[in-house]
N, C-alpha and C positions, 0 to 999 in steps of 0.2 A: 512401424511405430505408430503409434494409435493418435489423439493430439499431441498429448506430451505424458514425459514419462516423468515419476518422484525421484531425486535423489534418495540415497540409500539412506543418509543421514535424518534424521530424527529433524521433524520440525521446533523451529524456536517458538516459545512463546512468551510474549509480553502484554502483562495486563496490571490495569489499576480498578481503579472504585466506575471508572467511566467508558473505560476499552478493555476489550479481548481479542488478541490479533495473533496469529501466525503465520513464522516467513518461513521458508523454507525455496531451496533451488530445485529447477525443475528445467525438464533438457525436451526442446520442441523442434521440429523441423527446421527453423530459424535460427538457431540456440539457443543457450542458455537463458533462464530468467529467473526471476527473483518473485515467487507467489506470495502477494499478502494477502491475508484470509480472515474476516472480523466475524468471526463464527457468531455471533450475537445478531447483529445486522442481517448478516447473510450476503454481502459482499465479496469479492474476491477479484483480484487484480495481476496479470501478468507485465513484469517491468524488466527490460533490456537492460544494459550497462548504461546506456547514452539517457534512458528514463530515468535512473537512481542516479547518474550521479546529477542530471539537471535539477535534482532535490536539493543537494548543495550549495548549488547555486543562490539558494531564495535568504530570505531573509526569516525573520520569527514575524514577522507581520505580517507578511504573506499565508504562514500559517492560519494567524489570527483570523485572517478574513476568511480563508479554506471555514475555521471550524464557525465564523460568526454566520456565512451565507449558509451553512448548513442546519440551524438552529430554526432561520426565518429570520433573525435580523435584517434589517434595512440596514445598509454600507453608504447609501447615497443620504451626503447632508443638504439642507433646504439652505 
């Protein structure tokens, strides 16, 4: 097997005015994972089980600060 192989299944994709992302499963010497792919950016990311569901885990603020430190926002108050 080569790194990893596509599932057979058709990737998802989800987009707005601000993202363009595709997930789809993909089977590596490790196992299974979950690729998200922000074809715009040019990003790409493989996620376990114990990755995805630690997303659950967070809160929407957490988000917030993901997409504020990714802008250039300062997070730290004086």
């Amino acid at each position: 097997m080569s790194e990893y192989q596509y599932s057979d299944d058709p990737p998802i994709r989800i987009s707005n005015e601000f993202a363009d992302i595709r997930v789809r499963k993909v089977y590596t010497r490790n196992g299974e994972r979950l690729e998200i792919h922000a074809h715009r950016r040019g990003y790409r990311i493989l996620l376990d089980a114990i990755e995805l569901e630690s997303l659950t885990w967070q809160t929407a603020e957490t988000f917030s600060g993901f997409l504020r430190a990714s802008v250039g926002q300062d997070t730290e108050e004086d």
